[in-house]
N, CA, C and O of each residue as an XYZ file, in Angstrom:
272
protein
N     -15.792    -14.400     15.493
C     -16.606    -13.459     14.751
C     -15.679    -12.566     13.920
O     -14.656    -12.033     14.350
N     -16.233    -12.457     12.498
C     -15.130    -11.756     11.903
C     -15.357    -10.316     12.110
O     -16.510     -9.887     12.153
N     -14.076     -9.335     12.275
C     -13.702     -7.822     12.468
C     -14.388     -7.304     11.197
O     -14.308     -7.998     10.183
N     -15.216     -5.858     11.161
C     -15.564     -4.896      9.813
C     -14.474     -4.529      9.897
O     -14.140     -4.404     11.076
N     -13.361     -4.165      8.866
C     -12.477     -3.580      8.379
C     -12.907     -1.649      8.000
O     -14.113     -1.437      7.872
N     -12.491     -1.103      7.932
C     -12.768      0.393      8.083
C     -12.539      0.791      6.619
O     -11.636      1.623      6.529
N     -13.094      0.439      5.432
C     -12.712      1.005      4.408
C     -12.312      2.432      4.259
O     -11.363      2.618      3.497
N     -12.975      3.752      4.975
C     -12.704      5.178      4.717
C     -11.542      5.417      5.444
O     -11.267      6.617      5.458
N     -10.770      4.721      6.047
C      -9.556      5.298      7.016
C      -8.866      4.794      6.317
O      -9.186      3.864      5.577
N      -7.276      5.527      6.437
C      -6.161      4.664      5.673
C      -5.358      3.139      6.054
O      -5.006      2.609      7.108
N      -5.276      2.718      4.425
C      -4.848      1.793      5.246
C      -3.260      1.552      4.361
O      -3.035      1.515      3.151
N      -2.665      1.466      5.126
C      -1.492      1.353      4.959
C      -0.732     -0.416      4.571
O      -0.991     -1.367      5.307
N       0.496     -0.608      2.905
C       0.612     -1.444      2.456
C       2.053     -1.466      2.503
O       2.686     -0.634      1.854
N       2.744     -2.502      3.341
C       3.973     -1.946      3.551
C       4.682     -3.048      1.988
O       3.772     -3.383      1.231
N       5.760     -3.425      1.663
C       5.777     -4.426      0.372
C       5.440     -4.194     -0.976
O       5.913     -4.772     -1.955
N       4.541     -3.254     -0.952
C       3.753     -3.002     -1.730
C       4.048     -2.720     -3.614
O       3.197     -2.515     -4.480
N       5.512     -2.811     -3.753
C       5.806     -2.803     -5.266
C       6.313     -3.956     -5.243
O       7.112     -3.991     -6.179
N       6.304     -5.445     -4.420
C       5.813     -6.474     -4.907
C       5.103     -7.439     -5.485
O       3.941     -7.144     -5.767
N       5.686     -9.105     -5.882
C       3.988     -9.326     -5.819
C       3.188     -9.701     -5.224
O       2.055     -9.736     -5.704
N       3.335     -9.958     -4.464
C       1.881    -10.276     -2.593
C       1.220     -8.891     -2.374
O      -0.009     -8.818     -2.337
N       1.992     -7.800     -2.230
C       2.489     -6.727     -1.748
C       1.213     -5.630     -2.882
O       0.378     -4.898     -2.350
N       1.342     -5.758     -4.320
C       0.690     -5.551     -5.384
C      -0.312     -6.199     -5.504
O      -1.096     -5.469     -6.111
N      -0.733     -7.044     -5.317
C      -1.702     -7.733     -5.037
C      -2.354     -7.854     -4.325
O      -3.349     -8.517     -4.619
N      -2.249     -7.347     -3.028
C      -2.711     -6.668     -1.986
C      -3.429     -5.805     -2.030
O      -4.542     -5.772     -1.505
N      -2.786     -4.758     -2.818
C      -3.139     -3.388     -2.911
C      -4.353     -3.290     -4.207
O      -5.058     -2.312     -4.458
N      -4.342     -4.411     -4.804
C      -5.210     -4.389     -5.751
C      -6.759     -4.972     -5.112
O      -7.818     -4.345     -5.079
N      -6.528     -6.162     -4.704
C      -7.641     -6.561     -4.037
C      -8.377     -5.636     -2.799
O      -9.530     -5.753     -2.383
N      -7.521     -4.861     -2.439
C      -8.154     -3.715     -1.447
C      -8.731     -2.681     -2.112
O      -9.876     -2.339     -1.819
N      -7.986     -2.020     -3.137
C      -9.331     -1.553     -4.145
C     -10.254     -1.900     -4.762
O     -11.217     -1.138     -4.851
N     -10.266     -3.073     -5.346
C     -11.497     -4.140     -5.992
C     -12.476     -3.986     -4.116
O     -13.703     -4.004     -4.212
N     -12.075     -3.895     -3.107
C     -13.484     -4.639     -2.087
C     -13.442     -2.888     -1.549
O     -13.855     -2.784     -0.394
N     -13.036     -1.599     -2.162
C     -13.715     -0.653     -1.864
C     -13.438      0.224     -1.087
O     -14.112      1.220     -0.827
N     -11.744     -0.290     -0.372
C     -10.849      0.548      0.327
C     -10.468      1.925     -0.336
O      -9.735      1.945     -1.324
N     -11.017      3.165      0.267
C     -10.582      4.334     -0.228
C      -9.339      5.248      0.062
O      -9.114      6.258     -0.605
N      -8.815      4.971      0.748
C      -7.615      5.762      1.086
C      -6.413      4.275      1.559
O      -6.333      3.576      2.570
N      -5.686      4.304      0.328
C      -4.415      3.193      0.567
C      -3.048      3.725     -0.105
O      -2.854      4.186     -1.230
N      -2.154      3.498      0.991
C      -0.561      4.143      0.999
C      -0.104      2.998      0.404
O      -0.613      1.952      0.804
N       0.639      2.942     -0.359
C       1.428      1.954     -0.656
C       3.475      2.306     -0.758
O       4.029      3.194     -1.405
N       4.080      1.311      0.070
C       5.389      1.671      0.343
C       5.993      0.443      0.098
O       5.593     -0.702      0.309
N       7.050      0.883     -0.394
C       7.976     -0.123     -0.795
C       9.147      0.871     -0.607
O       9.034      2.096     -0.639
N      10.467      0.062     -0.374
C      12.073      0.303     -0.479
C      12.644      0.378     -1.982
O      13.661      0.934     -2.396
N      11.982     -0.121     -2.441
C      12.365     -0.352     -4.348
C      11.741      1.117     -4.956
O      10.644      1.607     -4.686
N      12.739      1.635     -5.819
C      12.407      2.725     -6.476
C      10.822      2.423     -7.198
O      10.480      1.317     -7.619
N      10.157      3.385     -7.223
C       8.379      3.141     -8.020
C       8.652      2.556     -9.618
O       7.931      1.853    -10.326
N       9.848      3.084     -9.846
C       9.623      2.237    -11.638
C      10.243      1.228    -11.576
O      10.481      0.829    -12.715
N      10.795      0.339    -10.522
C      10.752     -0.906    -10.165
C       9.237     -1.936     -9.733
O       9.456     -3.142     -9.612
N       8.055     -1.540     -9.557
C       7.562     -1.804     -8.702
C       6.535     -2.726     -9.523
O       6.441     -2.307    -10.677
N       5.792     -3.777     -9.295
C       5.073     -4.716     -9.991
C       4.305     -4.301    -10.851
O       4.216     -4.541    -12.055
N       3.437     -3.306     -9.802
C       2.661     -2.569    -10.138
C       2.034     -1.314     -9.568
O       1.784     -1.397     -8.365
N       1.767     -0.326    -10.075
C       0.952      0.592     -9.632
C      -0.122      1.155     -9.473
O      -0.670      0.412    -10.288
N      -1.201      2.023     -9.050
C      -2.529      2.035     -9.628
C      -2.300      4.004     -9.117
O      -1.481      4.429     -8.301
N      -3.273      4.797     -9.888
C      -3.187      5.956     -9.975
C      -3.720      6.863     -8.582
O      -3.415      7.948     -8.087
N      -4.699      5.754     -8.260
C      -5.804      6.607     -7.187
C      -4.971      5.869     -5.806
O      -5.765      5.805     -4.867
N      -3.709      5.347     -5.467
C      -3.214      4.624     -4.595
C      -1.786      5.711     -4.451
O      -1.287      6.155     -5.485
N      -1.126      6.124     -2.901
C      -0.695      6.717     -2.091
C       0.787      6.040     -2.420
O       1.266      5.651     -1.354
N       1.812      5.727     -3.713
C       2.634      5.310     -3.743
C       4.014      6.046     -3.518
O       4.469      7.069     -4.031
N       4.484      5.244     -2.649
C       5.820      5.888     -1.540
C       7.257      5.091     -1.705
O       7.125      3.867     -1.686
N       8.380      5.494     -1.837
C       9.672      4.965     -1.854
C       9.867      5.083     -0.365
O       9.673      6.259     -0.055
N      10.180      4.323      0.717
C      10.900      3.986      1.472
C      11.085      3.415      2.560
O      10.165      2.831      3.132
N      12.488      3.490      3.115
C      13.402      2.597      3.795
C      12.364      2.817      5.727
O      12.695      3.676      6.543
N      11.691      2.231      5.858
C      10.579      1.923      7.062
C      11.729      1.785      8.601
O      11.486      1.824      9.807
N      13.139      1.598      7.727
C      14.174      1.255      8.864
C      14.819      2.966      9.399
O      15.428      3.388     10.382
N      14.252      3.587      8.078
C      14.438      5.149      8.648
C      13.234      5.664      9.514
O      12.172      5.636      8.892
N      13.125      6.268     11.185
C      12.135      6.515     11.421
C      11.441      7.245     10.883
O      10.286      6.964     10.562
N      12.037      8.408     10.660
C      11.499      9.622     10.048
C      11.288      9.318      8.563
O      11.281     10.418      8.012
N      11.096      8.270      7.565
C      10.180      7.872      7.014
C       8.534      7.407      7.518
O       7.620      7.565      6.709
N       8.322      6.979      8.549
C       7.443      6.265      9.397
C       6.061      7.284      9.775
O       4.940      6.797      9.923
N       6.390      9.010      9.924
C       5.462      9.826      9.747
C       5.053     10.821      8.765
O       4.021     11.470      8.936
């Protein structure tokens, strides 16, 4: 049986100035996801792509204290 996904809670895109990663993050806004972080290690004007109303973050996930 398939899981409802929680559109109003965040959802978090780790990859995300890739392209799987960007693409991800796009198709989760197209189906209505309202609150999405998007993180990547690559500086933001590296990044595939961006979108305005999306939570875009530089960093290293290997730092904890990036993580909260």
């Amino acid at each position: 049986m398939p899981t409802q996904l929680d559109k109003e809670g965040l959802t978090v895109v780790t990859g995300a100035g890739g392209f799987i990663g960007g693409h991800l993050v796009a198709e989760l806004r197209h189906r209505g996801f309202k609150k999405i972080r998007a993180v990547d290690i690559k500086p933001l004007d590296g990044w595939y792509q961006r979108f305005p109303d999306v939570e875009n973050h530089q960093h290293n996930l290997k730092d904890l204290s990036a993580c909260y």
